[in-house]
PDB file of N, H, CA, C and O in Angstrom:
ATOM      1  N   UNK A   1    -181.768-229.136  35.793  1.00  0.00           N
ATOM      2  CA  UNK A   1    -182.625-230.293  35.872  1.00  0.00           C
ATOM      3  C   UNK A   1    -182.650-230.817  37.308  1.00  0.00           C
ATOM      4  O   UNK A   1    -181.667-231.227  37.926  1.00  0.00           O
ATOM      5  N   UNK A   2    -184.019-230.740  37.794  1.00  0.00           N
ATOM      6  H   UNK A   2    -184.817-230.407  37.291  1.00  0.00           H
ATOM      7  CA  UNK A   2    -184.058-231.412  39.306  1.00  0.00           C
ATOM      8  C   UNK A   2    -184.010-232.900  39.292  1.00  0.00           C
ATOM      9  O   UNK A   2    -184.834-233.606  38.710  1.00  0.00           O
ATOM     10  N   UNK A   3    -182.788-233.411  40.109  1.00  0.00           N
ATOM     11  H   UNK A   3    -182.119-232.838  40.583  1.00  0.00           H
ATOM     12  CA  UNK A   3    -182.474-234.787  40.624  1.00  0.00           C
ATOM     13  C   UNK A   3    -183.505-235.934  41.001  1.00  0.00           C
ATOM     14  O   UNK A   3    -183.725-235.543  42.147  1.00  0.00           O
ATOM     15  N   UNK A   4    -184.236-236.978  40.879  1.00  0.00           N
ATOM     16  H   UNK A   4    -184.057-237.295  39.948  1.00  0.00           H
ATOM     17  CA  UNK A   4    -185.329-237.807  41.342  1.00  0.00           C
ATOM     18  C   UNK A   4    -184.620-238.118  43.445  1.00  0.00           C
ATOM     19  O   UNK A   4    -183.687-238.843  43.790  1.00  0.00           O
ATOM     20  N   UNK A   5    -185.340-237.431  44.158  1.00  0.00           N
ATOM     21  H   UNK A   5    -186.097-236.842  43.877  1.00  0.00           H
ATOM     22  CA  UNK A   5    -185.134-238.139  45.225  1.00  0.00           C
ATOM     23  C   UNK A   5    -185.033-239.549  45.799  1.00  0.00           C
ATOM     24  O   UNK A   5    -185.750-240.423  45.312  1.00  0.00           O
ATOM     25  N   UNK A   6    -184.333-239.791  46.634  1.00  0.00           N
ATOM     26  H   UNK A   6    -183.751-239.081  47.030  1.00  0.00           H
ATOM     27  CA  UNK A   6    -184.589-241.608  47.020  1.00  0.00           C
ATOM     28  C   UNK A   6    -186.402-241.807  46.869  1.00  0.00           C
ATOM     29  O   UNK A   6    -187.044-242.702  46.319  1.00  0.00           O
ATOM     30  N   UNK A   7    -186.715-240.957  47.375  1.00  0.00           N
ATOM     31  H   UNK A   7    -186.193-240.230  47.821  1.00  0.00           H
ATOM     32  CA  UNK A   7    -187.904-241.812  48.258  1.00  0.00           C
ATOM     33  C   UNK A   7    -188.756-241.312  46.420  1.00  0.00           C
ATOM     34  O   UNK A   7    -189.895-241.778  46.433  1.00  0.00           O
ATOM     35  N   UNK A   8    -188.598-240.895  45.652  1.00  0.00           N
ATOM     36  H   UNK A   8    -187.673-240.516  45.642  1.00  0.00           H
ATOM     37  CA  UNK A   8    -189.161-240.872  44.337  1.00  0.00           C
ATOM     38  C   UNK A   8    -188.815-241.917  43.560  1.00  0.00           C
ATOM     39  O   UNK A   8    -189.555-242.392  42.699  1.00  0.00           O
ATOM     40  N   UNK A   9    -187.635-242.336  43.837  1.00  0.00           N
ATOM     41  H   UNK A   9    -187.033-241.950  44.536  1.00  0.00           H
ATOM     42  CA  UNK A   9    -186.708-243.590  43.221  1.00  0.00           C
ATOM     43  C   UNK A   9    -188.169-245.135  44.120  1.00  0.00           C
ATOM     44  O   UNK A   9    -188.784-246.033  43.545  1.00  0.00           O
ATOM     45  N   UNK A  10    -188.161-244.889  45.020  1.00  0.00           N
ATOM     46  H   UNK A  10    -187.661-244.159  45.486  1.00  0.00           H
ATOM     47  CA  UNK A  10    -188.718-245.927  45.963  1.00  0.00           C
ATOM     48  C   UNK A  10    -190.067-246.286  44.553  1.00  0.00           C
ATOM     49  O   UNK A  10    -190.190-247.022  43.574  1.00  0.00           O
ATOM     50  N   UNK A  11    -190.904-245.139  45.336  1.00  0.00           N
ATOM     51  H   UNK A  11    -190.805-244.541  46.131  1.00  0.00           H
ATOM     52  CA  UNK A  11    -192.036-245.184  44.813  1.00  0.00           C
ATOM     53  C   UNK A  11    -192.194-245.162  43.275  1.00  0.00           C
ATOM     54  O   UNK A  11    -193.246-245.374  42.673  1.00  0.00           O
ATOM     55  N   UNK A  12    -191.095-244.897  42.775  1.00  0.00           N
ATOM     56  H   UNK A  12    -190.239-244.725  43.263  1.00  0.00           H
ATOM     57  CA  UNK A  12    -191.171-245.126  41.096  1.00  0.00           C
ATOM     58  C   UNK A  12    -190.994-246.934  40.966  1.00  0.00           C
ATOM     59  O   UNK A  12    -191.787-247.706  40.428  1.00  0.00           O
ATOM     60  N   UNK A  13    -189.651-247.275  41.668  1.00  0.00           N
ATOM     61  H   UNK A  13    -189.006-246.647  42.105  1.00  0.00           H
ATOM     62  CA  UNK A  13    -189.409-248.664  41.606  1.00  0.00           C
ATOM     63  C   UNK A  13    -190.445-249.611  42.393  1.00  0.00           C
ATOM     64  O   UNK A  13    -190.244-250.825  42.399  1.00  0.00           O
ATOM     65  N   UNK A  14    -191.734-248.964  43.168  1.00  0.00           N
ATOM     66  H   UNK A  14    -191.897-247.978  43.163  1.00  0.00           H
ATOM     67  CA  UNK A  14    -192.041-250.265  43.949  1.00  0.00           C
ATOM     68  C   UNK A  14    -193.657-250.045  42.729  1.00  0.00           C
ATOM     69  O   UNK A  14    -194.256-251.100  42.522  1.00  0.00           O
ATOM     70  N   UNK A  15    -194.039-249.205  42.269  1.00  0.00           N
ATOM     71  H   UNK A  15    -193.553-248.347  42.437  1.00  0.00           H
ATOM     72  CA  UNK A  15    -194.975-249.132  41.145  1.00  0.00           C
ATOM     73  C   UNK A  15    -194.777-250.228  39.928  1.00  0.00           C
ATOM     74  O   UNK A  15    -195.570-250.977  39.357  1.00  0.00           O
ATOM     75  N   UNK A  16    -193.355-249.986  39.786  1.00  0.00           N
ATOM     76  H   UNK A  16    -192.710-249.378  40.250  1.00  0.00           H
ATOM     77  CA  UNK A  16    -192.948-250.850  38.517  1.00  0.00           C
ATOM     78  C   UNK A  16    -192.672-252.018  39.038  1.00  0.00           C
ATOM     79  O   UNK A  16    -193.140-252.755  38.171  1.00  0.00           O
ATOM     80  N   UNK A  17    -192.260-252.676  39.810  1.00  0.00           N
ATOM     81  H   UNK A  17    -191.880-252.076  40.515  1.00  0.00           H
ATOM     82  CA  UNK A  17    -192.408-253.706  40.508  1.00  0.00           C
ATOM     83  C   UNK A  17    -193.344-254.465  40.683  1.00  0.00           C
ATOM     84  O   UNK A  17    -193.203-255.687  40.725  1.00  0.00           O
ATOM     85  N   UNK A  18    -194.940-253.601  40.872  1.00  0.00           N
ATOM     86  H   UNK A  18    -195.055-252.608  40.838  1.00  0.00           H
ATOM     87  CA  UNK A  18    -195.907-254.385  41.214  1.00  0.00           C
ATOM     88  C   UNK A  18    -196.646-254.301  39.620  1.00  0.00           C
ATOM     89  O   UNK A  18    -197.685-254.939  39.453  1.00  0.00           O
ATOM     90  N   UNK A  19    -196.215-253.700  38.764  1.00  0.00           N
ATOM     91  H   UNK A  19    -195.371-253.182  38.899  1.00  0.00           H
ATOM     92  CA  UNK A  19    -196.583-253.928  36.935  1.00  0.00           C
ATOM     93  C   UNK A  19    -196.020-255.020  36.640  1.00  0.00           C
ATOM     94  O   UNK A  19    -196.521-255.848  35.880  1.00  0.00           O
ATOM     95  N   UNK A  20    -194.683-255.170  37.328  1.00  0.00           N
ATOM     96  H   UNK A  20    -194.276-254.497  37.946  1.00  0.00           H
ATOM     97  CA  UNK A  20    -194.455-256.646  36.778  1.00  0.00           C
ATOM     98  C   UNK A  20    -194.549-257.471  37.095  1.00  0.00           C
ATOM     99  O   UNK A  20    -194.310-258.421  36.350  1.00  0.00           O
ATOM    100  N   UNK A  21    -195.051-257.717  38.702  1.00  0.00           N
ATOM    101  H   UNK A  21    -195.246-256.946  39.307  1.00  0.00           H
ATOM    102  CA  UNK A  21    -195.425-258.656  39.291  1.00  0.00           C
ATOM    103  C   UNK A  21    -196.944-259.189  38.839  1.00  0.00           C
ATOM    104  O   UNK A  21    -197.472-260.301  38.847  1.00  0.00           O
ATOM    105  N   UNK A  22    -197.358-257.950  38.467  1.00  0.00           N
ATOM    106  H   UNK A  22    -196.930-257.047  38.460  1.00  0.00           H
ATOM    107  CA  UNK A  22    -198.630-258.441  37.468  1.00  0.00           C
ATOM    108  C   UNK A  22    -198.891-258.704  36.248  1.00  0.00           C
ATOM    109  O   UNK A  22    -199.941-259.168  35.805  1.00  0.00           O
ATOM    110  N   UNK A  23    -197.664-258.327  35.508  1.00  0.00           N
ATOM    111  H   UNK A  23    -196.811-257.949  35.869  1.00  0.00           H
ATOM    112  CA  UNK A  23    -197.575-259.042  33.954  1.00  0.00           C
ATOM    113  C   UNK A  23    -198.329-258.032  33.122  1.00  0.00           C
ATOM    114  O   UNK A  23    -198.731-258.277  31.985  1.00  0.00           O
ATOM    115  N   UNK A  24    -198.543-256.594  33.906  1.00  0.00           N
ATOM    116  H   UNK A  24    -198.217-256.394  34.830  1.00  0.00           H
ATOM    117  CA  UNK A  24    -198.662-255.454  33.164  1.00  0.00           C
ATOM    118  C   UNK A  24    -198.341-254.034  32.685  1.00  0.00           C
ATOM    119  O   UNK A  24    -198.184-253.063  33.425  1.00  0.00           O
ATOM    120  N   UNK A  25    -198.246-254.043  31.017  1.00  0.00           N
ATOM    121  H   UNK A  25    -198.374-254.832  30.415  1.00  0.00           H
ATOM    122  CA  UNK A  25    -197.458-253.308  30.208  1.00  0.00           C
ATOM    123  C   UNK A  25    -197.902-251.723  30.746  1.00  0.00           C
ATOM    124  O   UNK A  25    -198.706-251.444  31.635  1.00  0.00           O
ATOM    125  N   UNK A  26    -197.177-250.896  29.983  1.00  0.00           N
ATOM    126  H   UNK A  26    -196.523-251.123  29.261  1.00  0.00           H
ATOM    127  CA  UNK A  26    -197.934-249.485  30.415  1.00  0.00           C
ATOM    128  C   UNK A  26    -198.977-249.043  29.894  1.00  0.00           C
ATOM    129  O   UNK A  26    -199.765-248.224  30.368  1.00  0.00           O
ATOM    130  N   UNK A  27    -199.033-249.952  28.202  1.00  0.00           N
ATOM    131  H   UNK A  27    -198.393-250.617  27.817  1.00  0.00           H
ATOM    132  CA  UNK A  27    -200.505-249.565  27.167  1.00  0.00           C
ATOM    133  C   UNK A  27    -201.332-250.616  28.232  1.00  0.00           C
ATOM    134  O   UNK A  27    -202.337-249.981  28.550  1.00  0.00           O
ATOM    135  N   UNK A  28    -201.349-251.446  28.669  1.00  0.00           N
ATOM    136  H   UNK A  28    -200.532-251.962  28.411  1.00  0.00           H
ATOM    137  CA  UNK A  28    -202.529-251.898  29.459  1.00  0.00           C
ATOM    138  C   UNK A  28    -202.676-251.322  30.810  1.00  0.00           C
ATOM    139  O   UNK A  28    -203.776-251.564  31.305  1.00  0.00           O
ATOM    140  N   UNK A  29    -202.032-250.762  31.399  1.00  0.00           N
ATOM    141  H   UNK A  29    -201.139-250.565  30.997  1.00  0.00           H
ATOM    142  CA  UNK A  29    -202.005-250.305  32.792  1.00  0.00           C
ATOM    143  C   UNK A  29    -203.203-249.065  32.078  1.00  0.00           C
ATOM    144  O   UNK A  29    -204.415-249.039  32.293  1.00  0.00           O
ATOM    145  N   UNK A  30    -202.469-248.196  31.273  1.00  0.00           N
ATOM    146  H   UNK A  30    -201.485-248.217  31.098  1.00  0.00           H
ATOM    147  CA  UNK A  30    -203.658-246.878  30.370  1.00  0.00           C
ATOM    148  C   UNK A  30    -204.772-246.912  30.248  1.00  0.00           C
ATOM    149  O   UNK A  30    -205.610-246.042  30.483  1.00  0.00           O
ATOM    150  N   UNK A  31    -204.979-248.852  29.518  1.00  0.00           N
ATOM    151  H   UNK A  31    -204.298-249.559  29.327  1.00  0.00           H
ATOM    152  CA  UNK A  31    -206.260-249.344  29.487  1.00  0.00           C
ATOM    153  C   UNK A  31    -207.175-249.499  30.677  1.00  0.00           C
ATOM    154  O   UNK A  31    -208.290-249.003  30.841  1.00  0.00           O
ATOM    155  N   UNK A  32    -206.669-250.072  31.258  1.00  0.00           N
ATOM    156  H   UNK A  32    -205.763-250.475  31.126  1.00  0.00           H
ATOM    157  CA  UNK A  32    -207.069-250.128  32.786  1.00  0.00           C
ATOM    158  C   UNK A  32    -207.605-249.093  33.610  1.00  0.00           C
ATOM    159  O   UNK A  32    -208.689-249.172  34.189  1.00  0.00           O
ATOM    160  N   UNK A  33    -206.341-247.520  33.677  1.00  0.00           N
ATOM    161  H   UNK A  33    -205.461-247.456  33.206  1.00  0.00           H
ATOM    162  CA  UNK A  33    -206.834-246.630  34.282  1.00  0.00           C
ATOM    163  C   UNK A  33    -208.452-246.021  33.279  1.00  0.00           C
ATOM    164  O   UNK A  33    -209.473-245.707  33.891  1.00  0.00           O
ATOM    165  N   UNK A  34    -208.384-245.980  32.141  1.00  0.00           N
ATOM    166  H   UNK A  34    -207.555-246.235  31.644  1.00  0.00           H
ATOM    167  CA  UNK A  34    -209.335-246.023  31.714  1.00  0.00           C
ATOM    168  C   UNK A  34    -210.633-246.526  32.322  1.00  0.00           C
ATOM    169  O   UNK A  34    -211.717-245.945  32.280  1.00  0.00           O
ATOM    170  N   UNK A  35    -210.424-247.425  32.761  1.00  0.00           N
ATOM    171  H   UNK A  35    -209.543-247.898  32.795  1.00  0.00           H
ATOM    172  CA  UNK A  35    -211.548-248.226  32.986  1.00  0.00           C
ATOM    173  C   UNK A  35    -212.385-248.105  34.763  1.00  0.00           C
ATOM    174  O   UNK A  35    -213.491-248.362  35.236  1.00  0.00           O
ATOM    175  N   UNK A  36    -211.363-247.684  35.149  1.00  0.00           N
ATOM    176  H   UNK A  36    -210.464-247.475  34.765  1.00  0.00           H
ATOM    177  CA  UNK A  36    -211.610-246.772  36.452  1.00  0.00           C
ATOM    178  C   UNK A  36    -212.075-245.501  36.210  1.00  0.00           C
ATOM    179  O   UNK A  36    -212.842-245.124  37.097  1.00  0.00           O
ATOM    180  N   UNK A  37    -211.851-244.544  35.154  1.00  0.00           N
ATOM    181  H   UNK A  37    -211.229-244.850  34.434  1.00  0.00           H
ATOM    182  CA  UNK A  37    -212.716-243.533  34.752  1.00  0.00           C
ATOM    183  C   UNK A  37    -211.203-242.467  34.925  1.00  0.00           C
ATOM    184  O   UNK A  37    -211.233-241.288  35.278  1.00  0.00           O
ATOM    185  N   UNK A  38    -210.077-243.182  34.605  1.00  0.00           N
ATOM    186  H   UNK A  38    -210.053-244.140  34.318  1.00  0.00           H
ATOM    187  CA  UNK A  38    -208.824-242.320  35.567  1.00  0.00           C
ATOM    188  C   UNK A  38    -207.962-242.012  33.440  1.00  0.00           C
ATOM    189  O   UNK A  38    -207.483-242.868  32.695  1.00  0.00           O
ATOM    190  N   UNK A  39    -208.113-240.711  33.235  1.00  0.00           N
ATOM    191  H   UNK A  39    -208.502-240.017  33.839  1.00  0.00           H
ATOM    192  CA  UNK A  39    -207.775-240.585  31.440  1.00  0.00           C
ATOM    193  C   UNK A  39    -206.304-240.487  31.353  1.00  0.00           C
ATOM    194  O   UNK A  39    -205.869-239.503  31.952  1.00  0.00           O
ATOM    195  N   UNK A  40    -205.453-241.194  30.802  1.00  0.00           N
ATOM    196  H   UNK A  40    -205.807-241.993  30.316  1.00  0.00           H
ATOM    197  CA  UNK A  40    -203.977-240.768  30.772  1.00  0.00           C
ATOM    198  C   UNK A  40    -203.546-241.384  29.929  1.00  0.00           C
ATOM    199  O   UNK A  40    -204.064-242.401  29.468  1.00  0.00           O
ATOM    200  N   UNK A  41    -202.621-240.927  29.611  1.00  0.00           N
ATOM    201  H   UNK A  41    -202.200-240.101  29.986  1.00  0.00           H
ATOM    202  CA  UNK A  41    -201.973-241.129  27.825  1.00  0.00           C
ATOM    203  C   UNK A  41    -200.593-241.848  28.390  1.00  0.00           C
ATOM    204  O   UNK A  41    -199.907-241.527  29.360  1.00  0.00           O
ATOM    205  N   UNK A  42    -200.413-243.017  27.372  1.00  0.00           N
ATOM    206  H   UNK A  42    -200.971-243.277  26.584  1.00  0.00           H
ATOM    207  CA  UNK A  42    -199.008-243.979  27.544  1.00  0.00           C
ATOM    208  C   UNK A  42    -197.701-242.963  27.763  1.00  0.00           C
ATOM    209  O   UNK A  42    -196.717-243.130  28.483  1.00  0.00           O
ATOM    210  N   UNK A  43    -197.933-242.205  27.165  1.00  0.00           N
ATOM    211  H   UNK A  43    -198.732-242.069  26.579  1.00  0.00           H
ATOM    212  CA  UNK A  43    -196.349-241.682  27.165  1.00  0.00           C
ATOM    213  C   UNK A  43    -196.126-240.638  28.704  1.00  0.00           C
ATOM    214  O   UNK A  43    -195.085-240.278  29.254  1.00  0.00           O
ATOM    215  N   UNK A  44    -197.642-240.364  29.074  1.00  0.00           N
ATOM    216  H   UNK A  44    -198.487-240.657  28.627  1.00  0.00           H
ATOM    217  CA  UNK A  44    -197.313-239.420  30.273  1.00  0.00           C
ATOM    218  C   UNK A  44    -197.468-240.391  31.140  1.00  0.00           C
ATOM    219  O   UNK A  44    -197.150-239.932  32.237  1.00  0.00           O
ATOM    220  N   UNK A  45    -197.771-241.437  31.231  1.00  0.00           N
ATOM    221  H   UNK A  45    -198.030-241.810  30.340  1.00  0.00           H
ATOM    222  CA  UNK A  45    -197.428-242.692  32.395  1.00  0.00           C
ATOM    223  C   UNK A  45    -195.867-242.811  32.444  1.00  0.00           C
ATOM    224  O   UNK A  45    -195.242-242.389  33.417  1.00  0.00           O
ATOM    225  N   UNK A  46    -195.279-243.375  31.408  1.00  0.00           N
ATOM    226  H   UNK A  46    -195.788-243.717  30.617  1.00  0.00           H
ATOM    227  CA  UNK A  46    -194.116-243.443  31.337  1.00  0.00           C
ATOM    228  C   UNK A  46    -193.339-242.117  31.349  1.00  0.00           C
ATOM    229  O   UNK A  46    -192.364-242.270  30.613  1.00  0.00           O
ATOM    230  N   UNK A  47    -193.350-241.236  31.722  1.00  0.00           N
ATOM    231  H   UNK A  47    -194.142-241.111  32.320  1.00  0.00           H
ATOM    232  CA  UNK A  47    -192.650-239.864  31.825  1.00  0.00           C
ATOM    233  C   UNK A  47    -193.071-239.734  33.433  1.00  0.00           C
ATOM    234  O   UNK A  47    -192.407-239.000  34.166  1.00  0.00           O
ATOM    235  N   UNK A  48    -193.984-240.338  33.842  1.00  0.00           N
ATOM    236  H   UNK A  48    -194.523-240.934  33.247  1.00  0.00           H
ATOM    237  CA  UNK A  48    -194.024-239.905  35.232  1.00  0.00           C
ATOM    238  C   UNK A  48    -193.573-241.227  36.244  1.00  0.00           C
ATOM    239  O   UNK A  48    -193.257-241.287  37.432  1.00  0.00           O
ATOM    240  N   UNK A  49    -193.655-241.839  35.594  1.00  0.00           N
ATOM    241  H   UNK A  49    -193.912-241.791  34.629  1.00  0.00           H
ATOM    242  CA  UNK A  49    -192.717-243.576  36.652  1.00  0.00           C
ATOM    243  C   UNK A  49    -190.685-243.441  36.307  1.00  0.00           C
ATOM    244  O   UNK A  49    -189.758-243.863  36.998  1.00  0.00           O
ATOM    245  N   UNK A  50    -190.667-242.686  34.980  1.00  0.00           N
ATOM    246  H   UNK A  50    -191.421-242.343  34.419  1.00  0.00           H
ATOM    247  CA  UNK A  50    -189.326-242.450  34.613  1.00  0.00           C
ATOM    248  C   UNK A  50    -188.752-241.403  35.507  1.00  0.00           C
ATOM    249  O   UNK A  50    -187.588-241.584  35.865  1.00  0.00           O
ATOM    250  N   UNK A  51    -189.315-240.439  35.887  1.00  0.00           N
ATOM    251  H   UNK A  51    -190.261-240.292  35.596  1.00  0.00           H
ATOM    252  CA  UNK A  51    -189.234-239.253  36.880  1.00  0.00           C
ATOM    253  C   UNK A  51    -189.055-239.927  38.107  1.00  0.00           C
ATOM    254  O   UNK A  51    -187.869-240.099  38.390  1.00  0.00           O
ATOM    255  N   UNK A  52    -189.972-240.412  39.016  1.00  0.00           N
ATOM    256  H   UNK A  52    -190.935-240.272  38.786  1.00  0.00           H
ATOM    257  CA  UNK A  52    -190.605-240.882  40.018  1.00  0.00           C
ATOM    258  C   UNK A  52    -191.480-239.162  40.188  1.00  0.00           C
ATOM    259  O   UNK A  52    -191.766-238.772  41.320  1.00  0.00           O
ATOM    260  N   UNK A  53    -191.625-238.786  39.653  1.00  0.00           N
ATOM    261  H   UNK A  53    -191.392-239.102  38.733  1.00  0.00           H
ATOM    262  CA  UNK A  53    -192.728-237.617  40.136  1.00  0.00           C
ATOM    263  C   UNK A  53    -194.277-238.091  39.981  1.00  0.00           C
ATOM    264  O   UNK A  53    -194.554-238.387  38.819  1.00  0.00           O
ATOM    265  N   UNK A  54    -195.044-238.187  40.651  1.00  0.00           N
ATOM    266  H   UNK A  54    -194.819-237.947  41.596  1.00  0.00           H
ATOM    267  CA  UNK A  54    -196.348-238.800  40.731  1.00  0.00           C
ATOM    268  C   UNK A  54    -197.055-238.861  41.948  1.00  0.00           C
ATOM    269  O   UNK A  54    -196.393-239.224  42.920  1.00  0.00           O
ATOM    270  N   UNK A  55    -198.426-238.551  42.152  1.00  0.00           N
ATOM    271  H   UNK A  55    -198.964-238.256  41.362  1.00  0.00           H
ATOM    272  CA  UNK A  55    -198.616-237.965  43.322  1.00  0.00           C
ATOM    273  C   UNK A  55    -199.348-239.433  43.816  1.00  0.00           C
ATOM    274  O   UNK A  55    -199.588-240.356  43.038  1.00  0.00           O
ATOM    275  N   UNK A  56    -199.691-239.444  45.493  1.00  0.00           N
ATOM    276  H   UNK A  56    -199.496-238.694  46.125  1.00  0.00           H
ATOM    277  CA  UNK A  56    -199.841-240.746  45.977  1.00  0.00           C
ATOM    278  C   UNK A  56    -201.114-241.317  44.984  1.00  0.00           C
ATOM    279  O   UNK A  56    -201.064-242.245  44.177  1.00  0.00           O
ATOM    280  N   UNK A  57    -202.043-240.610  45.261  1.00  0.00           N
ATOM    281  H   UNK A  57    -202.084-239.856  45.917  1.00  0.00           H
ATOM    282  CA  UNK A  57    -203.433-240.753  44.262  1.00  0.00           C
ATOM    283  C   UNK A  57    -203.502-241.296  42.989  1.00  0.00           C
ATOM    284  O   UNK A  57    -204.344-242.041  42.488  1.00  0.00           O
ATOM    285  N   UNK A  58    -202.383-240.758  42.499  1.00  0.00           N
ATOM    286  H   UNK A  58    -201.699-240.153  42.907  1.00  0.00           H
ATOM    287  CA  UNK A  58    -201.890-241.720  40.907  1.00  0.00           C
ATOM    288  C   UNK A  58    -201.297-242.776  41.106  1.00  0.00           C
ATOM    289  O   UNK A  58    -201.465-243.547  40.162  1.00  0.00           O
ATOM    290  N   UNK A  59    -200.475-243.309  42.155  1.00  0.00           N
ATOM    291  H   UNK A  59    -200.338-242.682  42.922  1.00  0.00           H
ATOM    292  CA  UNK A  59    -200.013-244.177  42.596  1.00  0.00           C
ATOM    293  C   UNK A  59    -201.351-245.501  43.225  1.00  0.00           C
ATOM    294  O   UNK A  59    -201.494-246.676  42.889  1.00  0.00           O
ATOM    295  N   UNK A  60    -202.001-244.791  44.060  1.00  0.00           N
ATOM    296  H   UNK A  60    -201.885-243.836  44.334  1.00  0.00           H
ATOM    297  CA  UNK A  60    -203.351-245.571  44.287  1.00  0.00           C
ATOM    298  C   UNK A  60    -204.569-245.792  42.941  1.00  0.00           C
ATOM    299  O   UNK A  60    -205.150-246.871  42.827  1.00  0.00           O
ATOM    300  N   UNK A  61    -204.700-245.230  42.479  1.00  0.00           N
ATOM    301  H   UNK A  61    -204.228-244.353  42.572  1.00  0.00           H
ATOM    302  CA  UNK A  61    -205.290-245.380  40.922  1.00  0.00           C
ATOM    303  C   UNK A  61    -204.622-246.264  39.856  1.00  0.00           C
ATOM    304  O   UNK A  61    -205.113-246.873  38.905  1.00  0.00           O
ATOM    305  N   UNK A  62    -203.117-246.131  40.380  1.00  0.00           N
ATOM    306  H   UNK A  62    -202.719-245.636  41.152  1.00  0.00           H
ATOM    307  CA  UNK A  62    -202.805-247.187  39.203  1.00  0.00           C
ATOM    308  C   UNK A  62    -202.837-248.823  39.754  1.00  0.00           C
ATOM    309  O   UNK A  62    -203.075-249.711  38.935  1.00  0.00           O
ATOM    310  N   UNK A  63    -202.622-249.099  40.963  1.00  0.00           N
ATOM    311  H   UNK A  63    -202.429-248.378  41.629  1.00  0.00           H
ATOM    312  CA  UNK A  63    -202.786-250.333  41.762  1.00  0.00           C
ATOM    313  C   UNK A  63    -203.835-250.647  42.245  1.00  0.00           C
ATOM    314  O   UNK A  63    -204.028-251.821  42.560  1.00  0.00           O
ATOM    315  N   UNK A  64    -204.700-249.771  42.412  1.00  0.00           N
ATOM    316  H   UNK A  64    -204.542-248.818  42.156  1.00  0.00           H
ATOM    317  CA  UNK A  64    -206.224-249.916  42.017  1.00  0.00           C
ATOM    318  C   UNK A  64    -206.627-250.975  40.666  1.00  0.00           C
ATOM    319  O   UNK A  64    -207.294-252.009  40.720  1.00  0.00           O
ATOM    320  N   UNK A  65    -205.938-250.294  39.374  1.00  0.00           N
ATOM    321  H   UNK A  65    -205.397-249.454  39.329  1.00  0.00           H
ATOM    322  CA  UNK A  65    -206.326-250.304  38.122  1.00  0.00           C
ATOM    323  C   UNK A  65    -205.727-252.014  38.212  1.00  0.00           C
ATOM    324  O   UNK A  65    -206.528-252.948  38.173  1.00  0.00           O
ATOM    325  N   UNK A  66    -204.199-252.238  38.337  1.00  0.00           N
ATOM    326  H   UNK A  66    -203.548-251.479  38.369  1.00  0.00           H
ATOM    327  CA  UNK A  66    -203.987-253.642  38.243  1.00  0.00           C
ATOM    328  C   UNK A  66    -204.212-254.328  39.756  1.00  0.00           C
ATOM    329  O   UNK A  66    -203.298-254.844  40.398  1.00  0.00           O
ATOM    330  N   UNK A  67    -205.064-254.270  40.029  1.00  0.00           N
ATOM    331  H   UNK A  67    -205.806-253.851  39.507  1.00  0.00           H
ATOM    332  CA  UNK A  67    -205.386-255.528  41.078  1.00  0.00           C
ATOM    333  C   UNK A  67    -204.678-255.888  42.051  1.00  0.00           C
ATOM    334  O   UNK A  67    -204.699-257.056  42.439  1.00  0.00           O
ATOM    335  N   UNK A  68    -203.982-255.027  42.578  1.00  0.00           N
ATOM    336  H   UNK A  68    -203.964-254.078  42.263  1.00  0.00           H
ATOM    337  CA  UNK A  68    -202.779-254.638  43.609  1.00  0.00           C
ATOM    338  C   UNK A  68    -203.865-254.967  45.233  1.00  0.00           C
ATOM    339  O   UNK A  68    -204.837-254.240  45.436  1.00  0.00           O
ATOM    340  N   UNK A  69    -203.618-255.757  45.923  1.00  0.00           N
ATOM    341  H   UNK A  69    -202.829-256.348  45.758  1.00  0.00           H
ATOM    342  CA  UNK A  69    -204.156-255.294  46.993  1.00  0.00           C
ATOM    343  C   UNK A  69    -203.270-255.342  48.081  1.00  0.00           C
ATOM    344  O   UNK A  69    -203.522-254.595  49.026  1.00  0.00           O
ATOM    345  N   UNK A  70    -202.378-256.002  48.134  1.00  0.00           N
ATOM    346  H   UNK A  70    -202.173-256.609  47.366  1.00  0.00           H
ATOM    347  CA  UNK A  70    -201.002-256.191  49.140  1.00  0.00           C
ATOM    348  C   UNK A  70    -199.808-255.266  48.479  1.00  0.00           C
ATOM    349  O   UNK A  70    -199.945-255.127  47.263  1.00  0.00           O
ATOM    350  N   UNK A  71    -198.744-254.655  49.013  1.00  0.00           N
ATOM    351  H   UNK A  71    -198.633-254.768  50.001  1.00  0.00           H
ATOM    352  CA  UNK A  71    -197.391-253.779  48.699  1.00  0.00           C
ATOM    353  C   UNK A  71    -196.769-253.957  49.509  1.00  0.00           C
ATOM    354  O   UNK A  71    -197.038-253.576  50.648  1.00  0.00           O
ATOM    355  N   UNK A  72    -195.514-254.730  49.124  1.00  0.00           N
ATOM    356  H   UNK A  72    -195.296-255.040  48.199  1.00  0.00           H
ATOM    357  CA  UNK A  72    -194.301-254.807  49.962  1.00  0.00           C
ATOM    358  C   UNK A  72    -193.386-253.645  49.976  1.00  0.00           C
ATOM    359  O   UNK A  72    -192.810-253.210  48.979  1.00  0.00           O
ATOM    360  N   UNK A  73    -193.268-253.056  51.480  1.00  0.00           N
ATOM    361  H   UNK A  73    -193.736-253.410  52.290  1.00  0.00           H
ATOM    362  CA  UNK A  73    -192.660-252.062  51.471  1.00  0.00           C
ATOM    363  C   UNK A  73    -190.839-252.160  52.273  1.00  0.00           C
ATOM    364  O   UNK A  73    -190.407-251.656  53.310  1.00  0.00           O
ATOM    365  N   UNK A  74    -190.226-252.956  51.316  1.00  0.00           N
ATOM    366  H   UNK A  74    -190.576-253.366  50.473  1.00  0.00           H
ATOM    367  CA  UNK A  74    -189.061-253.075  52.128  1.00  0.00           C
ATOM    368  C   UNK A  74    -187.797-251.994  51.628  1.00  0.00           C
ATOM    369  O   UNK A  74    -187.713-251.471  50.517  1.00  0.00           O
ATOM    370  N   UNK A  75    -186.901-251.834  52.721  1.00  0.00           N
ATOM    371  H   UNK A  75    -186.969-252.259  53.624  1.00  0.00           H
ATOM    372  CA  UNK A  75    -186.135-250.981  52.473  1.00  0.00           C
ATOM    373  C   UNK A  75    -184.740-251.422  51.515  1.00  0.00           C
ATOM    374  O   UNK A  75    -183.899-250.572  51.220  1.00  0.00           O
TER     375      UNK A  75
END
């Protein structure tokens, strides 16, 4: 089983960070990407923020989706 890198750890934790800074679940984040035209199923959201495996584009699609326009990037 391959290990989650820091910088996968980062970007898993600063995703979930800004879900909760927005007061949104993963069935609404789904809804959302939906609504951007972006198709993904609850459980493979959560299998890929649990990983940190996720490519930047899914990362921009999902903060897209909740209304993200600022990201604090501290170390």
């Amino acid at each position: 089983m391959v290990e989650r890198t820091d910088w996968e750890a980062r970007a898993a934790n600063l995703l979930k960070a800004e879900l909760k800074r927005k007061g949104v679940t993963y069935a609404q984040l789904v809804e959302r990407l939906g609504e951007i035209g972006v198709d993904e199923k609850e459980v493979n959201v959560r299998n890929k923020l649990s990983r940190g495996k996720f490519t930047a584009a899914f990362m921009l699609q999902c903060l897209t989706a909740i209304g993200a326009t600022d990201v604090r990037l501290v170390p």
